[in-house]
C-alpha positions in Angstrom: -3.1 -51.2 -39.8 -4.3 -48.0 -38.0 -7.5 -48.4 -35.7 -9.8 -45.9 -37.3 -12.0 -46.0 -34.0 -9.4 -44.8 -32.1 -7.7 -42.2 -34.8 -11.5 -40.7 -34.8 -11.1 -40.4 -31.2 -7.8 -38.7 -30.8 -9.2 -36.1 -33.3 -12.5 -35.7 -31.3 -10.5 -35.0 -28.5 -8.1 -32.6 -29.9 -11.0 -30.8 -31.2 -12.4 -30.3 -27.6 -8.9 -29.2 -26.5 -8.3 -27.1 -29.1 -10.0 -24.0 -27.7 -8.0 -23.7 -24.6 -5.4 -22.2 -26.4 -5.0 -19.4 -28.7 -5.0 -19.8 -32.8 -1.4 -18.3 -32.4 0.0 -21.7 -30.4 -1.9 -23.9 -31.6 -0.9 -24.4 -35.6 2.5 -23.9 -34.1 2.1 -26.9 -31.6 4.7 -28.8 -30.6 6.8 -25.9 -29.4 10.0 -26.1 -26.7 10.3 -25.0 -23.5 11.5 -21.4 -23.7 10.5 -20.6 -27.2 10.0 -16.9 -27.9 8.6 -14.9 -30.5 7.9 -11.3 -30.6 5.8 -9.7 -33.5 4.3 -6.3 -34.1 0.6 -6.1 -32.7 -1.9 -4.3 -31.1 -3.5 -6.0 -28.2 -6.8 -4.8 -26.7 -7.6 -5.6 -23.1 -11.8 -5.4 -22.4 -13.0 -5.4 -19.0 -16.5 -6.4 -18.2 -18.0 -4.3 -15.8 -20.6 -5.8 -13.4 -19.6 -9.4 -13.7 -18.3 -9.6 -10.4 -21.8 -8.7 -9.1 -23.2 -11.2 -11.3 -21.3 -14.5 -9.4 -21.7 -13.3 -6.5 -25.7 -13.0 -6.9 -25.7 -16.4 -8.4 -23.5 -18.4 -6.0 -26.2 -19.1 -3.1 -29.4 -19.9 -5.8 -29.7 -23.8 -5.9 -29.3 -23.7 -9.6 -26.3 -20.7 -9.8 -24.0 -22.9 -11.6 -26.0 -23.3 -14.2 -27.2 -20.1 -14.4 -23.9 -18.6 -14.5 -22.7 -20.9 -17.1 -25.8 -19.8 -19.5 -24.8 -16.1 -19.0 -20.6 -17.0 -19.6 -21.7 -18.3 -22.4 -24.2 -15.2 -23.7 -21.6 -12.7 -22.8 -18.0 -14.1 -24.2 -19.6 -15.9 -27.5 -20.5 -12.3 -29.0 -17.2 -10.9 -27.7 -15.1 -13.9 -28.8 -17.0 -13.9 -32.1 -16.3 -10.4 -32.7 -12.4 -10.6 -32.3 -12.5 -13.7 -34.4 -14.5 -12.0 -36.9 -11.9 -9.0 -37.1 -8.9 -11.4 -37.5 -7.7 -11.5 -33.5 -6.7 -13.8 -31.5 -7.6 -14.1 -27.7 -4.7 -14.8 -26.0 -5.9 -15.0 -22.5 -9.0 -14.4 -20.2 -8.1 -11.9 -17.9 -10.8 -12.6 -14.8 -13.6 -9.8 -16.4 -12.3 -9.6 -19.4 -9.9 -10.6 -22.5 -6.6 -9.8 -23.8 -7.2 -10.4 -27.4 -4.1 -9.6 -30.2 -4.3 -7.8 -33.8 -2.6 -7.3 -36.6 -3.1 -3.5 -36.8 -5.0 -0.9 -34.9 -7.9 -0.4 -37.9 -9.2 -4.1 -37.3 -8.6 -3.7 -33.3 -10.9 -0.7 -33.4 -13.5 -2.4 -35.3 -13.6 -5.3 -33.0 -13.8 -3.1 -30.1 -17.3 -1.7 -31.8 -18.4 -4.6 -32.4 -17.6 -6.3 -28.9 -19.7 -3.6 -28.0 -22.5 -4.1 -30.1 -22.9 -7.8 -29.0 -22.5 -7.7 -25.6 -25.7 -7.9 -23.4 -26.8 -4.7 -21.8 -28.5 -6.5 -19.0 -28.0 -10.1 -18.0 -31.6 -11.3 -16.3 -31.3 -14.2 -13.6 -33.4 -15.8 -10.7 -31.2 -13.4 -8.7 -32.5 -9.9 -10.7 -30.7 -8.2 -13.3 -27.5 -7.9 -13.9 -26.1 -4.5 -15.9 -23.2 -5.3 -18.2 -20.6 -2.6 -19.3 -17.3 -2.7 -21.2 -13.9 -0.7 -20.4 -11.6 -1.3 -23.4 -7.9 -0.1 -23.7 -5.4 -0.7 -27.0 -1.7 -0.2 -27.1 0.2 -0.7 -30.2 4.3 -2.1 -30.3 6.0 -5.5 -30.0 4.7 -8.6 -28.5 6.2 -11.0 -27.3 4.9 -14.7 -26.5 7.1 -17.2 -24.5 6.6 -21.4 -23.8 7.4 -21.8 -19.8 6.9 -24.6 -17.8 7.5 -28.6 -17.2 6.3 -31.0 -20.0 5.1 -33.5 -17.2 3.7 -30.5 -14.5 2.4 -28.2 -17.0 3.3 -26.0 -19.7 2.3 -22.1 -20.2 2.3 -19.6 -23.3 3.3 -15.8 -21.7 2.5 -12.9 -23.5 4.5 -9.2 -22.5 5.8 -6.8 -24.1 5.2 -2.9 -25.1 2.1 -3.5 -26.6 0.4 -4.8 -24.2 1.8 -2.6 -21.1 0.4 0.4 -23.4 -3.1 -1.7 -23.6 -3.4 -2.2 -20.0 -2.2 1.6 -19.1 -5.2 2.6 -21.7 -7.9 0.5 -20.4 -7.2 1.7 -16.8 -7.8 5.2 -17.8 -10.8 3.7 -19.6 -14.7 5.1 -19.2 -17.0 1.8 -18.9 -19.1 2.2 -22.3 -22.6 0.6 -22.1 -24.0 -1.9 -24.6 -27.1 -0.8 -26.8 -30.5 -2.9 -25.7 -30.5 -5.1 -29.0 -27.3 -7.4 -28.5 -26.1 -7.6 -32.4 -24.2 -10.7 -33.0 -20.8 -10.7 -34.9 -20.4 -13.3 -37.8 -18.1 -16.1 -36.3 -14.9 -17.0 -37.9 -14.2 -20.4 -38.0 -10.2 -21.1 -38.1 -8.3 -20.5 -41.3 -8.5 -23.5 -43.3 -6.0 -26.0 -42.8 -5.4 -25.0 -39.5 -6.4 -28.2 -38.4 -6.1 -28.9 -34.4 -2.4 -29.9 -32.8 -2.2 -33.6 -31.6 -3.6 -34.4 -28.4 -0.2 -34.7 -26.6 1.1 -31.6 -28.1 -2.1 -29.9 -26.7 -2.8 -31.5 -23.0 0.1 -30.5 -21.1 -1.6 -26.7 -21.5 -4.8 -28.0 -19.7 -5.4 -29.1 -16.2 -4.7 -32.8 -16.4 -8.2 -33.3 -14.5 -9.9 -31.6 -17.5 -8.3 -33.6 -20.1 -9.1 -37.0 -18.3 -12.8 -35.9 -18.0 -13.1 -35.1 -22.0 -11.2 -38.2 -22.5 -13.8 -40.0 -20.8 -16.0 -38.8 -22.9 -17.6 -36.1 -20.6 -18.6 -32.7 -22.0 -15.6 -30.1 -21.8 -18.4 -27.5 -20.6 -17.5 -28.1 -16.9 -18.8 -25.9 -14.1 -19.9 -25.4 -10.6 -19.4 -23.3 -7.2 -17.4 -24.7 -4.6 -14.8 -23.9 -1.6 -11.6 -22.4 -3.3 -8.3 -21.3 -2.2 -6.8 -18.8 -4.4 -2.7 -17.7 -4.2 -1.6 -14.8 -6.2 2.8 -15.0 -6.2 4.6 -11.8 -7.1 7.6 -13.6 -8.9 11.4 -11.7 -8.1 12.2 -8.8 -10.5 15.2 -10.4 -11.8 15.7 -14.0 -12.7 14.9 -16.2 -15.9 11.1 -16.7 -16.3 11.3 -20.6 -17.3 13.8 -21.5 -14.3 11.6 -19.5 -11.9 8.4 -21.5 -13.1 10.2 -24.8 -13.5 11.5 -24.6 -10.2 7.7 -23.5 -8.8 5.8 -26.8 -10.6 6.8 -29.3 -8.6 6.7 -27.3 -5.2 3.0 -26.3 -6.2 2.3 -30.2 -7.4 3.7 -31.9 -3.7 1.1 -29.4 -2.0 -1.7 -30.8 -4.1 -2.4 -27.1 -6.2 -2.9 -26.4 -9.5 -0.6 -23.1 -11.6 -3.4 -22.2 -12.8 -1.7 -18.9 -14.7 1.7 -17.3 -15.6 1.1 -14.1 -16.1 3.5 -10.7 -16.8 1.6 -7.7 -16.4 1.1 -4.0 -14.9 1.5 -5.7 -11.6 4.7 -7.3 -12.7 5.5 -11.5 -13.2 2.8 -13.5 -11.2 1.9 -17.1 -10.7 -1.8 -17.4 -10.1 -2.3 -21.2 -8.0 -5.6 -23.0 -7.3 -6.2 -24.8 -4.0 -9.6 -27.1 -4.4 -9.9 -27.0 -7.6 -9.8 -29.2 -10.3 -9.0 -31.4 -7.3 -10.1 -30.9 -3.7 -8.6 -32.4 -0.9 -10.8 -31.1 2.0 -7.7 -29.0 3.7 -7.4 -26.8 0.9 -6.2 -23.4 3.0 -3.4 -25.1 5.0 -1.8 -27.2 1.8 -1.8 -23.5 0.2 0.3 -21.9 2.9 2.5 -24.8 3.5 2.9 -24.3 -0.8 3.8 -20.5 0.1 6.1 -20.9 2.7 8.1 -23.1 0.5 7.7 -21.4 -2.7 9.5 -17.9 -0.6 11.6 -20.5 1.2 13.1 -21.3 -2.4 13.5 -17.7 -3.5 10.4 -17.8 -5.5 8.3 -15.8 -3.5 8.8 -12.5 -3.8 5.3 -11.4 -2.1 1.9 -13.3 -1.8 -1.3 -13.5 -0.9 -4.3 -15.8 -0.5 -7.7 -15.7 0.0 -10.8 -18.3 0.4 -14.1 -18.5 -0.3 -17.3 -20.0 -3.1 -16.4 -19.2 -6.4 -17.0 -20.5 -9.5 -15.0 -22.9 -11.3 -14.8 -24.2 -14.5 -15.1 -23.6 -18.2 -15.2 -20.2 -18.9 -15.8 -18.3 -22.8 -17.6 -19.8 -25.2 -16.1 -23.4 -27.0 -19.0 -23.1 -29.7 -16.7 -20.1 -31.0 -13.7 -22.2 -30.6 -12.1 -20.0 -27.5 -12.7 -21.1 -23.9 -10.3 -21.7 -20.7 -10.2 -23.4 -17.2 -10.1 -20.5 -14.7 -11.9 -19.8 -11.3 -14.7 -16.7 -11.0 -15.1 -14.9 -7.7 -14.6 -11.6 -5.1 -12.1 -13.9 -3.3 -9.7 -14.2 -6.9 -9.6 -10.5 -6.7 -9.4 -10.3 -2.9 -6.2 -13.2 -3.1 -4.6 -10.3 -5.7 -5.3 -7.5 -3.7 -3.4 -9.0 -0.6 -0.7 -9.5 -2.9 -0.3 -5.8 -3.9 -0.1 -4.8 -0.5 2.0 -7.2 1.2 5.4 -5.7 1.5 8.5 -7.7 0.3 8.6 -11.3 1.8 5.7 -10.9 3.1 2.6 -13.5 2.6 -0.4 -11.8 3.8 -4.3 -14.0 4.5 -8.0 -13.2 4.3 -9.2 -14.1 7.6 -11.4 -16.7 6.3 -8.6 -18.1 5.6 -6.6 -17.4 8.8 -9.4 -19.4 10.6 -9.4 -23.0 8.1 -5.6 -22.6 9.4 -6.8 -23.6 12.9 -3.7 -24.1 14.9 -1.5 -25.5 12.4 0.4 -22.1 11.1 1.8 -19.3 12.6 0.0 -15.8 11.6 0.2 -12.0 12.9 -3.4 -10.0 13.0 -2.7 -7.0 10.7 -4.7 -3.9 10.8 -8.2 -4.9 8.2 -7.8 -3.9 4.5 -10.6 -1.9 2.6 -11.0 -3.2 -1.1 -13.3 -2.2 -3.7 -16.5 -4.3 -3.9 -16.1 -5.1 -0.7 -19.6 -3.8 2.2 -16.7 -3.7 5.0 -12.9 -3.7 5.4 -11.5 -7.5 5.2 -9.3 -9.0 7.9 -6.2 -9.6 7.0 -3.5 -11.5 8.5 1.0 -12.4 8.0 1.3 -16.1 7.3 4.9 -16.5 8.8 5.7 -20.1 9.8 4.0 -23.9 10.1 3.2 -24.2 13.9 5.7 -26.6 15.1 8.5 -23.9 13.9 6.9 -20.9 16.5 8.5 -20.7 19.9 4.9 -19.1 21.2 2.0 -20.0 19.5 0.1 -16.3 18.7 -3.4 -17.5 17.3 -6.1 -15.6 18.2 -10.3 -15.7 17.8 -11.4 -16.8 14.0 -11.5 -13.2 12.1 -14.8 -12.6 10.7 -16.8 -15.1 12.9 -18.0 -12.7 15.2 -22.1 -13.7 14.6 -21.3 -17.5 14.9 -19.3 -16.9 18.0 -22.3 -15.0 19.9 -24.3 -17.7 18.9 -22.6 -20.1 20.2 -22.1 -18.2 23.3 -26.1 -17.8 23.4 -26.1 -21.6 23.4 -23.9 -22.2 26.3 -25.5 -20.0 28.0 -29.0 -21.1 28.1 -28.0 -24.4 28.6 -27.9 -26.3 32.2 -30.1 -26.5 35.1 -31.6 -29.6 33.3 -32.2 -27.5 29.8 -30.4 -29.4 27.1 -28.5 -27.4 24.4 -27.6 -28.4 20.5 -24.9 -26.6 18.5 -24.3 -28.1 15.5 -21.7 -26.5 12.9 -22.2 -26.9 9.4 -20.0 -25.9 6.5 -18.1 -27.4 3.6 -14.6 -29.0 4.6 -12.2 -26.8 4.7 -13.8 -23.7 5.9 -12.8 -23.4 9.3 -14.9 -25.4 11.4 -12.6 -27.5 13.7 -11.1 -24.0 14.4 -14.4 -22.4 15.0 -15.2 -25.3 17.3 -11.6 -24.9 19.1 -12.7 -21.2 20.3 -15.8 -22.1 21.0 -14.8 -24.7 23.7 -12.1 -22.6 25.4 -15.0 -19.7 25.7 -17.3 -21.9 27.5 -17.1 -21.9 31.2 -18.3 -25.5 32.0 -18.7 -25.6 35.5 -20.0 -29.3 36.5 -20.5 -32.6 33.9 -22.5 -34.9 35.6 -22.5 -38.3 34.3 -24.9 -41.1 34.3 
């Protein structure tokens, strides 16, 4: 006899977990490893314009989570509903933006007006308002989508092709177009009927596993918050098979405690894009992410990296109402992390300095000359990751980069302190962010003269 308790279950769940993938994969569901199909599409890339603003404004008001999960949800449901609506597809959420696929340029087009027509012109928070605009590209030609990954660590859909290099070339080129005050929204378009959801074990090894046991539990799926975050960007070698690269990546990124968060094949070439602290923190984030790189080039996976750290935003982001939603992180240090990447010459793994100082003593790393990236007030410091500690003949670490403020504060401290004037320096920061590091400096700058004891 089947339990009907539990059969009601397993379809609840699949229906949360069903909008973490696109309505291509998932009527197609179970699939194999290495399973390709190319069709002829058009794929639109938008690019919001001013989002980037918008999570940084909200990260340090007491509510910003929740704030920025209300606007997520204002801005993709129109845009979602509006490629539903038009019969697309979203096949990924590209940080700012969507990658969304057609069947011809006519229905792309319309989409694209009426993205723009529901979109928010202005996005009003506790932290002021936020202008919203669209950038939008289109390239017609083949498409190809591709199943990569480990059953057990995790498993990936890919999307390349013509179509979508000649979208991505377009939208580059692209002049932001601003949203009309009244926000119009598009009719949603519920899934074609009997397109019923995948099972649930067809569907979870494309989720974090964290996220699955949460809805399983019977949480919400709407998960979200800011917290500490390492993010690694891997340039993957030109040449080599896709699945074996990946496959030989999961369990080197699973031993250091990260998550693949994306496989992605782009203008910027093949990249694996790997969360440190989230879904699951550890508390020495930083350091379990360059141990991960270091191996990862060690193994000839590695063709060029780089990392960054900082508050971002975690969590759900889209809009599951309109049955299209993913697990992805938000923030100026996802863009920084890719931005290292692009610059760092072959084999080379280059470091925010924010990261550079959670490090501490434990890695090798080379001072290079500060970067200047968009978004940005000044240039970033930047540093070569090159070896764990214990494998450097002379340790070369120098001052934390980027603590310059704390560092005279401290030094004001010390200072005033003595001739029977106690002093109090307390620092204060979430784990993994640098302090024992920051304290390290701060007690070989201190001339302490005489301790008197009791």
């Amino acid at each position: 006899m089947v339990d009907s308790t539990a059969a009601s279950t397993s379809d609840l769940l699949a229906r949360q977990l069903a909008p973490y993938v696109p309505r291509w994969l998932g009527p197609r569901l179970p699939l194999p490893i290495g399973y390709r199909e190319t069709t002829a599409a058009t794929v639109l890339v938008a690019d919001l314009q001013g989002f980037t603003a918008l999570t940084q404004a909200l990260a340090p008001e007491p509510a910003g989570a929740e704030e920025l999960r209300a606007a997520l949800e204002r801005i993709y449901t129109p845009l979602i509903a509006a490629i539903h609506a038009h019969d697309g597809d979203v096949i990924k959420f590209t940080g700012d933006g969507v990658l969304a696929a057609f069947p011809d340029d006519v229905t792309a087009a319309r989409a694209a007006r009426a993205m723009l027509a529901g979109l928010p012109a202005v996005i009003e928070t506790p932290a002021g308002a936020h202008p919203l605009a669209l950038r939008v590209g289109m390239g017609r030609g083949p498409l190809t989508w591709e199943i990569v990954g480990t059953p057990d660590l995790g498993l990936y859909w890919v999307a390349s092709g013509p179509a979508l290099a000649s979208a991505l070339a377009a939208e580059a080129g692209a002049a932001p177009l601003r949203p009309s005050p009244a926000g119009h929204m598009p009719t949603w378009a519920p899934p074609l009927p009997g397109h019923l959801p995948a099972a649930v074990d067809a569907l979870a090894p494309y989720l974090p596993a964290a996220v699955v046991a949460r809805m399983a539990a019977g949480f919400s799926g709407w998960v979200g918050e800011f917290r500490t975050l390492t993010a690694a960007f891997v340039a993957l070698p030109p040449g080599g098979d896709l699945q074996t690269l990946v496959a030989r990546a999961l369990p080197l990124v699973a031993r250091f405690g990260g998550r693949l968060n994306e496989v992605e094949v782009g203008d910027k070439g093949r990249l694996l894009v790997i969360l440190f602290g989230a879904p699951v923190a550890h508390g020495d984030d930083a350091a379990r992410g360059a141990g991960c790189l270091l191996a990862l080039r060690e193994a000839g996976i590695l063709e060029r990296g780089g990392m960054a750290l900082g508050t971002q935003y975690v969590g759900t982001v889209g809009a599951p109402r309109v049955d299209r939603c993913t697990y992805t992180a938000l923030g100026p240090e996802i863009n920084l992390a890719a931005r290292l990447m692009q610059v760092a010459a072959p084999g080379e793994i280059l470091i925010s300095g924010r990261v550079w100082t959670a490090l501490g003593l434990r890695f090798v790393c080379r001072e290079r000359p500060a970067l200047p990236v968009k978004g940005w007030a000044a240039p970033v410091p930047v540093a070569r990751l090159e070896a764990p500690e214990a494998a450097a003949e002379v340790p070369a670490i120098g001052d934390p980069l980027g603590r310059e403020t704390e560092l005279a504060l401290a030094a004001a401290v010390i200072a005033g302190a003595g001739a029977g004037r106690p002093g109090l320096l307390r620092l204060v920061g979430e784990a993994g962010i640098g302090k024992s590091r920051l304290a390290t400096t701060i007690s070989a700058r201190a001339d302490v003269t005489r301790i008197d004891r009791p």
